[in-house]
C-alpha positions as CSV (number, residue, x, y, z in Angstrom):
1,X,0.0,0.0,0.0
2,X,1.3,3.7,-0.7
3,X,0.2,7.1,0.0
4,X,-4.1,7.6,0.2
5,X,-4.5,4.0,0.2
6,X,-2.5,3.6,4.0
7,X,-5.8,4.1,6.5
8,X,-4.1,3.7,9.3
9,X,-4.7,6.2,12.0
10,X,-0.7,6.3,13.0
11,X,2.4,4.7,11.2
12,X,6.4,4.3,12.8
13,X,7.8,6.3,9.9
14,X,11.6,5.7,8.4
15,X,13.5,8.1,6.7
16,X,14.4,7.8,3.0
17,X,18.0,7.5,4.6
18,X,16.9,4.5,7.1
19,X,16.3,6.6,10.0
20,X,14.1,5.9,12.8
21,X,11.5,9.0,12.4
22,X,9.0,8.0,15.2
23,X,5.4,7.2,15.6
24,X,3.3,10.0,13.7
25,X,-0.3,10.4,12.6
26,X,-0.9,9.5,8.8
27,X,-1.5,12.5,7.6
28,X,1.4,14.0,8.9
29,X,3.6,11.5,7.8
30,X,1.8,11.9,4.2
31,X,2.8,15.6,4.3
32,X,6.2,15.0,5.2
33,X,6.4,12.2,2.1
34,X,5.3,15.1,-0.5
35,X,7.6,17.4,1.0
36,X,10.5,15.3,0.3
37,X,9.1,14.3,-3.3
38,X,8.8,10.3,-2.4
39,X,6.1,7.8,-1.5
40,X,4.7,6.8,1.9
41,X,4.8,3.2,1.9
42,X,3.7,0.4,3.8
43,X,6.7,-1.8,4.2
44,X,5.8,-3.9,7.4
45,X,1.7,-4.3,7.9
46,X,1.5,-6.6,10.5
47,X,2.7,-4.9,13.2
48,X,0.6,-1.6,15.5
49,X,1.3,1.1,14.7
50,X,2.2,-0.8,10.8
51,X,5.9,0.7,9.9
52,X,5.5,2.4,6.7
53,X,8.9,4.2,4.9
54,X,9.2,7.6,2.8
55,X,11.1,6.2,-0.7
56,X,10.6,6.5,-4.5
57,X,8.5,3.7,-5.0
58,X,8.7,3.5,-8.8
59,X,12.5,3.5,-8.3
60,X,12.0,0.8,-5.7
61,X,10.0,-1.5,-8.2
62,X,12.2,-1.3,-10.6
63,X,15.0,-2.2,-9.1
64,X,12.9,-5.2,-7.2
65,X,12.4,-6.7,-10.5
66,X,16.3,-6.6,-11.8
67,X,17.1,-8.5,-8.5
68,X,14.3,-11.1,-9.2
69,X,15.7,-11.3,-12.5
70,X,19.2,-11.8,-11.8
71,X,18.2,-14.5,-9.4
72,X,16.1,-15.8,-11.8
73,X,19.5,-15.7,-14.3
74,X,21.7,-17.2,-11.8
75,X,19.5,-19.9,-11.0
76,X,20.3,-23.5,-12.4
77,X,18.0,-25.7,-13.3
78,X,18.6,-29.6,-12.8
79,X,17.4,-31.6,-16.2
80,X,17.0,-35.3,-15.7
81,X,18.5,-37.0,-18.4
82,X,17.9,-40.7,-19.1
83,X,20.1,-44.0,-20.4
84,X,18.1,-46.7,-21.4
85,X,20.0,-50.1,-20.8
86,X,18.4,-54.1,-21.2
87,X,18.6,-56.7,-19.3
88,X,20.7,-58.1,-22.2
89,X,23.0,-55.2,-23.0
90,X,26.8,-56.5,-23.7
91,X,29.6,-54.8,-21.8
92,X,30.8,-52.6,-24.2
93,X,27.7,-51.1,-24.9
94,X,27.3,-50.8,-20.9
95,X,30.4,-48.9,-20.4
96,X,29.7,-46.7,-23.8
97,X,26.3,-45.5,-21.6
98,X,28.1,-45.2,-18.4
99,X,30.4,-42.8,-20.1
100,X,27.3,-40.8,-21.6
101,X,25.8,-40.4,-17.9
102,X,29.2,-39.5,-16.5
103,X,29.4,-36.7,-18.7
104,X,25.6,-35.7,-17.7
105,X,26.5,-35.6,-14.4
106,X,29.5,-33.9,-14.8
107,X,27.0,-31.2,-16.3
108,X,25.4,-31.2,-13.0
109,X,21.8,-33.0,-14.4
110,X,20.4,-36.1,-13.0
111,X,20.2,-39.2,-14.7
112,X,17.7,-41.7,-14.7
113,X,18.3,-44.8,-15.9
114,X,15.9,-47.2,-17.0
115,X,15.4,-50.9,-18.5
116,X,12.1,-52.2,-20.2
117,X,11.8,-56.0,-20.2
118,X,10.7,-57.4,-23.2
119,X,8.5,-60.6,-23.8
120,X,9.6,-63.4,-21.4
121,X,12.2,-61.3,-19.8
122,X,10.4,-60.3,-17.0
123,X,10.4,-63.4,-15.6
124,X,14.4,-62.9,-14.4
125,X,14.3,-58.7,-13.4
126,X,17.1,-60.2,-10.7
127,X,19.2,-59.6,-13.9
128,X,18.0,-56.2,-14.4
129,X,18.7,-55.6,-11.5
130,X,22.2,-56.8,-11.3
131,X,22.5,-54.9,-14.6
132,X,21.5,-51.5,-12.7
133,X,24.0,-52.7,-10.0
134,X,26.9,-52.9,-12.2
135,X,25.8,-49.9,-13.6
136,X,25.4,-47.6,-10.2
137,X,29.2,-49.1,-9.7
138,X,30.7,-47.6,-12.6
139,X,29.6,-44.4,-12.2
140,X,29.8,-44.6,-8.2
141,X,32.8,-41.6,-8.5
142,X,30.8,-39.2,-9.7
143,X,27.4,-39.7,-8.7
144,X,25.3,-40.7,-5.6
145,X,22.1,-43.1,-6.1
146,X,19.5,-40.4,-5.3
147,X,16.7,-43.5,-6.0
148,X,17.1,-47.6,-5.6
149,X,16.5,-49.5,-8.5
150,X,12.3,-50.0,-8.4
151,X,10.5,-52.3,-10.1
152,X,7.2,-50.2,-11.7
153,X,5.4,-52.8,-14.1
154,X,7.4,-54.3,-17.1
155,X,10.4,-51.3,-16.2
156,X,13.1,-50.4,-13.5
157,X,14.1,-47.2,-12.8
158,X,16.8,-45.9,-10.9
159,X,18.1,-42.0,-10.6
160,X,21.7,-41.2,-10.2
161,X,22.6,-37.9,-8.5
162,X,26.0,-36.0,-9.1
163,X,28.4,-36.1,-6.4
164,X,28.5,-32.5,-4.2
165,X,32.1,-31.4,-4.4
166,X,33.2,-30.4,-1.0
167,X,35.2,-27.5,-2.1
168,X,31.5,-26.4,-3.7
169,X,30.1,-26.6,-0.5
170,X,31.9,-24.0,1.2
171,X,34.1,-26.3,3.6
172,X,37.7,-25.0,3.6
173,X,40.5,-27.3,2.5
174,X,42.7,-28.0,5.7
175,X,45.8,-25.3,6.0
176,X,49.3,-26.6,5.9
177,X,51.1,-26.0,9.5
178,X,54.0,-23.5,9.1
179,X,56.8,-24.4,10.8
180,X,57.9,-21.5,13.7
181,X,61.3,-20.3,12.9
């Protein structure tokens, strides 16, 4: 709310400059906002008397929406990519899909990896599931099983997770001890 629409008998008023001004009837505190050439507004409602602020308030939305949208630019967003193996996949073509996830985890996406039995196959899904095993080994160094290998109706699906590098998280590397001289 700003200016005529505030109805409240008093406001705790703050300077353009972040100054505590005091408690003040509305219309005073409306007078003072003109004076100044800015906009009365409500910045915390909740409270009695609410705490409203003298600004620019046109100049205060604009510059609200450039910092939503350089969150919005710095935000990443996670993409779940998927590998499709088979319960009768050959080795090299295991390893030539283990190399694709590595490199989409490396990207920093999830990947979801999936078979489909076929036919009579789903009578042995304990080989599926080794085959998701073996798999989940492979690419243990670089990712983290977010999601155990689940049997949903003729498929299995497990998602892979990549690794959190400590140094991303913020934890310091241990300093080397300097000898005293």
């Amino acid at each position: 709310m700003i200016n005529e629409e505030i109805r409240d008998r008093e406001v705790r008023l703050i300077g353009p400059d972040g100054a505590q001004l005091g408690v003040m009837p509305t219309a005073k505190a409306l007078e003072m906002a003109e004076q100044q050439g800015l906009d009365l507004v409500k910045i915390v409602p909740g409270v009695v008397p609410p705490v409203c602020k003298l600004l620019d308030y046109d100049k205060h939305r604009f510059e609200q929406a450039k910092r939503e949208k350089e969150m919005r630019r710095n935000q990443k967003t996670v993409e779940i990519k998927e590998v499709q193996l088979s319960a009768t996949i050959e080795e090299n073509d295991v390893a030539i899909k283990a190399r694709n996830a590595v490199k989409f985890l490396q990207d920093g996406n999830k990947v979801k990896v999936s078979i489909r039995f076929r036919g009579r196959q789903i009578a042995h899904s304990d080989i599926g599931l080794k085959v998701m095993q073996s798999f989940a080994e492979r690419v243990r160094e670089v990712s983290v099983v977010e999601k155990r290998p689940m049997m949903e109706g003729r498929n299995i699906f497990m998602i892979l997770a990549p690794k959190a590098d400590k140094a991303s998280k913020g934890q310091s590397q241990p300093k080397a001890a300097v000898p005293k001289a």
